[in-house]
Every structure is written in C-alpha cells, then in structure tokens.
Backbone as CSV, one residue per row, in Angstrom:
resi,resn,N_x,N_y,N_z,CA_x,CA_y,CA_z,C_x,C_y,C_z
1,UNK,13.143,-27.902,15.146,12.393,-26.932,15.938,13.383,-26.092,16.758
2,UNK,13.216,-24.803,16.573,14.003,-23.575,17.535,13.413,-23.913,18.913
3,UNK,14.630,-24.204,19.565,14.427,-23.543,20.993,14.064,-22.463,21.612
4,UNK,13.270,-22.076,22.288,12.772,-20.403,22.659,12.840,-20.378,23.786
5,UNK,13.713,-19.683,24.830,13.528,-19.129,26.013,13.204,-17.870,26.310
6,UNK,11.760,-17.595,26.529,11.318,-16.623,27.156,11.280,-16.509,28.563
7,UNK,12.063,-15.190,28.903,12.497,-14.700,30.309,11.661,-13.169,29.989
8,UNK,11.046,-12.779,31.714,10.705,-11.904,32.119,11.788,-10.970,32.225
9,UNK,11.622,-9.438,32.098,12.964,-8.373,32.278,11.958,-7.041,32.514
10,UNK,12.966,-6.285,33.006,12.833,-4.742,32.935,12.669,-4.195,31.982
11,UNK,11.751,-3.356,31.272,11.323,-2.657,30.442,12.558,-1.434,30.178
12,UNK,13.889,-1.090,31.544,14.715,-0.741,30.806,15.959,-1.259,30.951
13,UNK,15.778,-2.490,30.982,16.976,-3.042,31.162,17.973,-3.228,29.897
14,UNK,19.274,-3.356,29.651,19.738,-3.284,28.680,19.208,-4.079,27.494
15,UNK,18.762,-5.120,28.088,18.242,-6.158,26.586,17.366,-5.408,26.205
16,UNK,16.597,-4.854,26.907,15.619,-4.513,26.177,15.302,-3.184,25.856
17,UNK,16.147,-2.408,25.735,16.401,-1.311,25.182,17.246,-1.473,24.140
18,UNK,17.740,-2.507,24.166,18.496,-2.898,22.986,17.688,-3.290,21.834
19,UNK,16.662,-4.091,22.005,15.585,-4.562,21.606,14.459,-3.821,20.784
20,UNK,14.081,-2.717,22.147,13.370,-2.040,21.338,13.727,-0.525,21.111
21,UNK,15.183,-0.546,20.689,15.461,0.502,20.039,15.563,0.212,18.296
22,UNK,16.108,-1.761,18.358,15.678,-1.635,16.992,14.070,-2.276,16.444
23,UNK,13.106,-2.238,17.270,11.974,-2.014,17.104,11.285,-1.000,16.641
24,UNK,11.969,0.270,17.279,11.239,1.908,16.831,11.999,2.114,15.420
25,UNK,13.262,1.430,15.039,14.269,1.653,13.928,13.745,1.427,13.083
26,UNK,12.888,-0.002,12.957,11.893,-0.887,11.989,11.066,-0.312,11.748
27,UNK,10.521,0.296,12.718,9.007,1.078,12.502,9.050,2.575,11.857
28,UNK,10.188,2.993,12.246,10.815,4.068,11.816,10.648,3.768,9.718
29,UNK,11.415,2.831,9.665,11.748,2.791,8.227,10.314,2.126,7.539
30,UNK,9.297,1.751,8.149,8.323,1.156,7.556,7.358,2.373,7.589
31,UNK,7.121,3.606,8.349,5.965,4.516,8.336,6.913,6.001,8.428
32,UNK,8.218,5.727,8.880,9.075,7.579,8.517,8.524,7.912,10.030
33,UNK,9.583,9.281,10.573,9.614,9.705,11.601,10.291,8.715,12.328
34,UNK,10.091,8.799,13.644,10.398,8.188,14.803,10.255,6.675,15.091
35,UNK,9.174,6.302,14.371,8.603,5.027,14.490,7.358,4.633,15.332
36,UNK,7.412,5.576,16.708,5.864,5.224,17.517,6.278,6.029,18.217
37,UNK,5.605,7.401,18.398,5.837,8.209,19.500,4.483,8.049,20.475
38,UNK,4.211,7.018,20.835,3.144,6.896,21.708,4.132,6.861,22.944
39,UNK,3.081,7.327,23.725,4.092,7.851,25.150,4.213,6.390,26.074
40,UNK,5.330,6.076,26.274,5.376,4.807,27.206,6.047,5.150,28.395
41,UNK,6.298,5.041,29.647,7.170,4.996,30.924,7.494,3.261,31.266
42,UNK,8.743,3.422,31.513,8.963,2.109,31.604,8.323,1.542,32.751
43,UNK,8.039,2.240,34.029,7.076,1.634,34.940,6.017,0.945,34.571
44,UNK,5.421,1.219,33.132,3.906,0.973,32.739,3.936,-0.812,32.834
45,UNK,5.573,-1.095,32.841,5.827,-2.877,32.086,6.205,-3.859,33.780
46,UNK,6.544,-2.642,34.841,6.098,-3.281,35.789,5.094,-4.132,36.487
47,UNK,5.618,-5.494,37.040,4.286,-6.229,37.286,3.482,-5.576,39.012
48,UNK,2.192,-5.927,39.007,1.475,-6.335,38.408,1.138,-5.943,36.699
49,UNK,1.095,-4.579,36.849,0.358,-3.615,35.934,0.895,-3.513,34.584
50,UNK,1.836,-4.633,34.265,2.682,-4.673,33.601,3.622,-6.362,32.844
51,UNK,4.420,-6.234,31.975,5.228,-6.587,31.837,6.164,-6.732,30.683
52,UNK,7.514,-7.372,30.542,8.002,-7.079,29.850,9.214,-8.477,29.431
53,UNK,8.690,-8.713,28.139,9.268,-10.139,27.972,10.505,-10.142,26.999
54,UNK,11.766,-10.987,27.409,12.288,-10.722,25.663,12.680,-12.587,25.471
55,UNK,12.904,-12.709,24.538,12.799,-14.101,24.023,14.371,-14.224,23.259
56,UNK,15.049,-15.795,23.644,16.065,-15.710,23.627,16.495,-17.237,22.764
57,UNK,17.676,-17.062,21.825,17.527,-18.480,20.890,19.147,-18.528,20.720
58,UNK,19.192,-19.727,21.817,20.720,-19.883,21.885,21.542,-18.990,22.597
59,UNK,20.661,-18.169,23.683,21.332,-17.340,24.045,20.997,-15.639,23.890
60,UNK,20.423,-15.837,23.210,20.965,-14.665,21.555,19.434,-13.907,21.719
61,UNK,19.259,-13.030,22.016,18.111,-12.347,22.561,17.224,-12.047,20.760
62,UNK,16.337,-12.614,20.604,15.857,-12.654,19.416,14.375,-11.807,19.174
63,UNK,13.924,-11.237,20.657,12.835,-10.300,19.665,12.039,-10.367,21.575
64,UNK,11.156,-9.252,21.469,10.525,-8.759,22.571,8.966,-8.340,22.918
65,UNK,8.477,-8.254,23.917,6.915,-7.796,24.102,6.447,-7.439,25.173
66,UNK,5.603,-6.441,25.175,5.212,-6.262,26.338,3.811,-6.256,26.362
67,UNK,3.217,-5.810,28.151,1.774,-5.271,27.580,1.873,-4.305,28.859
68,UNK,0.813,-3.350,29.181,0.903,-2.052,30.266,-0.829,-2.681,30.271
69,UNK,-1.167,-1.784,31.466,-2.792,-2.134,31.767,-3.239,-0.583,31.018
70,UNK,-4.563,-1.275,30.338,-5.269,0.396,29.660,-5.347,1.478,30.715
71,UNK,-4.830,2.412,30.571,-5.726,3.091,31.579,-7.198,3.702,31.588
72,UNK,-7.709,3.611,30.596,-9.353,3.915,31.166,-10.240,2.309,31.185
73,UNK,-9.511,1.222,31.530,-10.241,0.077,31.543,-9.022,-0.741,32.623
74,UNK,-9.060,-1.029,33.598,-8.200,-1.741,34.358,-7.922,-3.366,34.223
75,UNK,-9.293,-3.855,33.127,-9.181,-5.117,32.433,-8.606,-5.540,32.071
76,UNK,-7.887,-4.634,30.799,-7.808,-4.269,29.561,-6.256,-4.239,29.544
77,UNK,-5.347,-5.153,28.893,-3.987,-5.323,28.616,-3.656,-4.605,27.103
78,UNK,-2.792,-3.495,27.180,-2.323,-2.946,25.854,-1.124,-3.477,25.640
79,UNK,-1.023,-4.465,24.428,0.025,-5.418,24.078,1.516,-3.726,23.137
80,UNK,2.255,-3.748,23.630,3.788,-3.339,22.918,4.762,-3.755,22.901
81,UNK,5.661,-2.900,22.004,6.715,-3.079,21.452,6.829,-4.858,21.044
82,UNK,5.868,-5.625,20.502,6.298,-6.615,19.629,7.480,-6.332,18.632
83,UNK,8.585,-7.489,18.780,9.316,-7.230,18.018,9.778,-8.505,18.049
84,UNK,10.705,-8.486,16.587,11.589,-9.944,16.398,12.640,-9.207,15.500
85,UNK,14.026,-9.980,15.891,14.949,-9.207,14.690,14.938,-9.780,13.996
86,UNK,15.190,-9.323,12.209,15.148,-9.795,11.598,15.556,-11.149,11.207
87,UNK,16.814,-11.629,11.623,17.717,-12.427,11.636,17.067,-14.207,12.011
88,UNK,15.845,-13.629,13.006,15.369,-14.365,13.513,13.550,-14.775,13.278
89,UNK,12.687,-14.306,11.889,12.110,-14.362,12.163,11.761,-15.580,10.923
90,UNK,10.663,-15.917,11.060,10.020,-17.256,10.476,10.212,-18.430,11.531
91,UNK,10.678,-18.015,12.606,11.220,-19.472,13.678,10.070,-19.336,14.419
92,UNK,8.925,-18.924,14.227,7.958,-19.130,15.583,7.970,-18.420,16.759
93,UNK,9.268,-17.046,16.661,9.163,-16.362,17.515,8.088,-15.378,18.321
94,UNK,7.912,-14.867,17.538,6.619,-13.860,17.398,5.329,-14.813,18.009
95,UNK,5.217,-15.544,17.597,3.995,-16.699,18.157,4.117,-17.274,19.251
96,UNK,5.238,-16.711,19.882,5.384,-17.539,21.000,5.257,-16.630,22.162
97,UNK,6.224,-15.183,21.942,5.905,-14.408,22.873,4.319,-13.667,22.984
98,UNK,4.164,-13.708,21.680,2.143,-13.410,21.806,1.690,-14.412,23.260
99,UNK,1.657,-15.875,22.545,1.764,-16.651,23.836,1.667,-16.290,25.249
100,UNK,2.953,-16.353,25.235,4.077,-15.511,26.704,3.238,-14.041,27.702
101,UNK,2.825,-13.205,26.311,2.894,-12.361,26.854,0.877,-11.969,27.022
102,UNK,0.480,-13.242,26.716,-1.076,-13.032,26.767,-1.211,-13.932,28.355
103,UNK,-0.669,-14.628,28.756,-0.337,-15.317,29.719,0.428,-14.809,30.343
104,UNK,0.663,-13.849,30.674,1.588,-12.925,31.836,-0.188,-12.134,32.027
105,UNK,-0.276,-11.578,30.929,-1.316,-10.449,31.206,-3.011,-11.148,31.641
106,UNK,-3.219,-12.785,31.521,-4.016,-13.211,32.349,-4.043,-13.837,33.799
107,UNK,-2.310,-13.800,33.667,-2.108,-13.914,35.008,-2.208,-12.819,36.357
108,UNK,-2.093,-11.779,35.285,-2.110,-10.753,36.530,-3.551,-9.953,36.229
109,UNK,-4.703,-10.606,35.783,-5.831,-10.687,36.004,-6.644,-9.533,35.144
110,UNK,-6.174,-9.398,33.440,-6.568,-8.826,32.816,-7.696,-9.643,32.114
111,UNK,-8.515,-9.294,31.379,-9.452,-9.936,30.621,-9.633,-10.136,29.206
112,UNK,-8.780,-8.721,28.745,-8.603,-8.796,27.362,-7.343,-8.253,26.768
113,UNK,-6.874,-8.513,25.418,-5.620,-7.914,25.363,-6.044,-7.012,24.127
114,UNK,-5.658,-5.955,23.544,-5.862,-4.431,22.938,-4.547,-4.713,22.230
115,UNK,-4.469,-3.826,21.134,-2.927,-3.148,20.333,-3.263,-2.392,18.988
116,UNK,-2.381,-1.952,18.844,-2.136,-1.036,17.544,-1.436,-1.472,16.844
117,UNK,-1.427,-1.772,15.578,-0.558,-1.732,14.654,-0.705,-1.045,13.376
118,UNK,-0.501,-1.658,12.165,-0.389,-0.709,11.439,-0.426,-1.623,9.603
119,UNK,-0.828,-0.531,8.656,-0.878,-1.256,7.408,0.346,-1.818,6.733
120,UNK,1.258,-1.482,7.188,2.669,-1.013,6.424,3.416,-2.250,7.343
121,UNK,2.904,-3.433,8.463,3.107,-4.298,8.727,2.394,-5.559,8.750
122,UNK,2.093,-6.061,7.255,1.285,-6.851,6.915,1.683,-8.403,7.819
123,UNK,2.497,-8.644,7.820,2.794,-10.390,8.818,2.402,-9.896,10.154
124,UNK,2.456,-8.594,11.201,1.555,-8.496,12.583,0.181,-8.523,12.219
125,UNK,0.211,-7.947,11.367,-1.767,-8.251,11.037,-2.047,-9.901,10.987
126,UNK,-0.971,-10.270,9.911,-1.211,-12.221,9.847,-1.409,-12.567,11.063
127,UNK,-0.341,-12.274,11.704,-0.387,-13.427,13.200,-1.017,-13.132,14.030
128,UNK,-1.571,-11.617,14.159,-2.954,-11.375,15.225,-4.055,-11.875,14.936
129,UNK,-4.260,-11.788,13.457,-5.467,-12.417,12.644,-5.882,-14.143,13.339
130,UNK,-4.579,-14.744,12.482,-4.112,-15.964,13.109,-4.740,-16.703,13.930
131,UNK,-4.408,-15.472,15.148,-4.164,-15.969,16.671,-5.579,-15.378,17.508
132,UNK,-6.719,-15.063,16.372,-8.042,-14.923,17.689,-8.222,-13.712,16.993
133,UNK,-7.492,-12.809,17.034,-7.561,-11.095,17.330,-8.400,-10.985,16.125
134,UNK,-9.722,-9.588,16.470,-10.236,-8.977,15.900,-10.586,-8.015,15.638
135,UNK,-10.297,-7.242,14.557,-10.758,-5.652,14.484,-11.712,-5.192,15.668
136,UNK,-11.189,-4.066,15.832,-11.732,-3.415,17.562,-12.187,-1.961,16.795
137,UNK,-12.336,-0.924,17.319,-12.378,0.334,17.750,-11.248,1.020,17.633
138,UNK,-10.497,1.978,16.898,-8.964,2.433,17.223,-8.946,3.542,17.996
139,UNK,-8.072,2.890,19.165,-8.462,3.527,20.452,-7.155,4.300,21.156
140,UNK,-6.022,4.166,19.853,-4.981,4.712,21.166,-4.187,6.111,20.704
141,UNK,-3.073,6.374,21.119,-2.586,7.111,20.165,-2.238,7.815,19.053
142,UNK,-2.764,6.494,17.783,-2.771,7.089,16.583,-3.840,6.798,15.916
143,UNK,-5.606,6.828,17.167,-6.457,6.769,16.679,-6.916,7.625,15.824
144,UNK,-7.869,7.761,14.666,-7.848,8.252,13.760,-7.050,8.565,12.301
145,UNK,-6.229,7.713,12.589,-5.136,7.642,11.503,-5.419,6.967,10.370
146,UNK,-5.104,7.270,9.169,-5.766,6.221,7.996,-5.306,4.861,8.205
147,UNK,-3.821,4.831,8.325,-3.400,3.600,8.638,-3.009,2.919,9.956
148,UNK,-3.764,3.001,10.712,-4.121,2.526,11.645,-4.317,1.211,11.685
149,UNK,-4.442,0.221,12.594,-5.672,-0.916,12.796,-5.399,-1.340,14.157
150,UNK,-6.260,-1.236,14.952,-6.230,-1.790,16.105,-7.058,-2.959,16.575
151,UNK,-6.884,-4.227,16.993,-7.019,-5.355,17.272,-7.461,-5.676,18.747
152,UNK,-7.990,-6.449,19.005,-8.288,-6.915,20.153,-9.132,-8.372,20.095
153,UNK,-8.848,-9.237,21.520,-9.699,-10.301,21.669,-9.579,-11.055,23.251
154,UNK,-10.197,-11.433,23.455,-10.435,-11.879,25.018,-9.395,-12.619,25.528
155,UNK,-8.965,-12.485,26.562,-8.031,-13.900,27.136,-8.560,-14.974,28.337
C-alpha cells in the first residue's frame, strides 16, 4: 500500500502551479487548445471559500485538487483541477484526494460537491461514478458542449 500525504497549499504556490500546469497540459492533449479556459482566481481556493490540496508519495508531489464555492449557490462546492501525474496513477491517488477534498469542502460547510469533466477522460468519469457522483445539469463553463458531463452528489 502507497503512502499518501495530503497537505493543504496555496492555489499559487509553487507546487501547485507546478501541478496544475501539467494538468491543463493533459487536458490540453486530450480535447486541443488550452486545456480548460474556465476562468479561475487563485483566491477562489482560499479557505473558507475554498481550497487547495496537493498529495504527496515519498515526498514527491503526485497529483492535486481543489474545490471554490459556486457562486450562484453558496452550498455548493465546485470540485477543480483534479489531477494525478502520470507516473503515479493506479496507486489510489485520485481516490484519496476526492476524499480529502470532499472533506475540506464539508468542513467549511458546503452541502454538495459539483464538477465538470469531460468524454475524452473516461477513468474521471470511473471514479466519480464509483464514488456516489451523479449526472447533474451542465452547469458551468462549457455548458452546452457535446462533450461535456457534469456530475454532482451530496456530502
């Protein structure tokens, strides 16, 4: 069994711009363009209203998450930038900061958690599936998009 240390950070702190620059890289090469030009400010990952996790194996910063509060629902936790590097995934990472980061966002007194993803990332669909989440409404940025899918489920 991998060890996982998940630590709280700054949304621009070096890890995690490190992180999720090769997050937008991934996403980049899986859908073309940019990867997610949905508008983020790193304040959004500030707590309360916020946060911003990266997960670490041996040290070795292995993949990241956040969530921001919706803004037309103050409930309402919008889960981002999930990521794992490659190097590192099948270890339970990804399942853990879901975890991590659904439990940050009921701690600071959200009710449900929201996200976007996408067709062209069939294993985030697995593990939201997985893990509760159910087809929602597509509600954010690249609502209306064919390949879209946006998820949601209570915490």
């Amino acid at each position: 069994m991998t060890e996982i240390d998940i630590r709280m950070t700054r949304y621009g702190a070096r890890v995690a711009s490190e992180l999720t620059t090769a997050a937008l890289a991934d996403l980049s090469e899986r859908y073309g363009g940019e990867g997610d030009s949905t508008p983020v400010e790193p304040v959004e990952f500030d707590p309360p209203e916020g946060a911003f996790l990266v997960a670490y194996v041996d040290h070795v910063p292995a993949g990241c998450v956040g969530f921001r509060t919706f803004a037309e629902d103050e409930t309402t936790a919008e889960l981002k930038r999930m990521y794992v590097a490659p190097q590192f995934r099948g270890l339970g990472i990804a399942k853990a900061l879901l975890r991590a980061v659904e439990d940050a966002a009921r701690a600071a007194g959200r009710k449900r958690m929201w996200l976007e993803t996408g067709t062209a990332q069939p294993e985030a669909i697995g593990l939201y599936e997985r893990s509760g989440y159910v087809r929602i409404e597509d509600f954010g940025h690249y609502k209306g998009y064919p390949e879209v899918r946006s998820f949601g489920r209570d915490l």
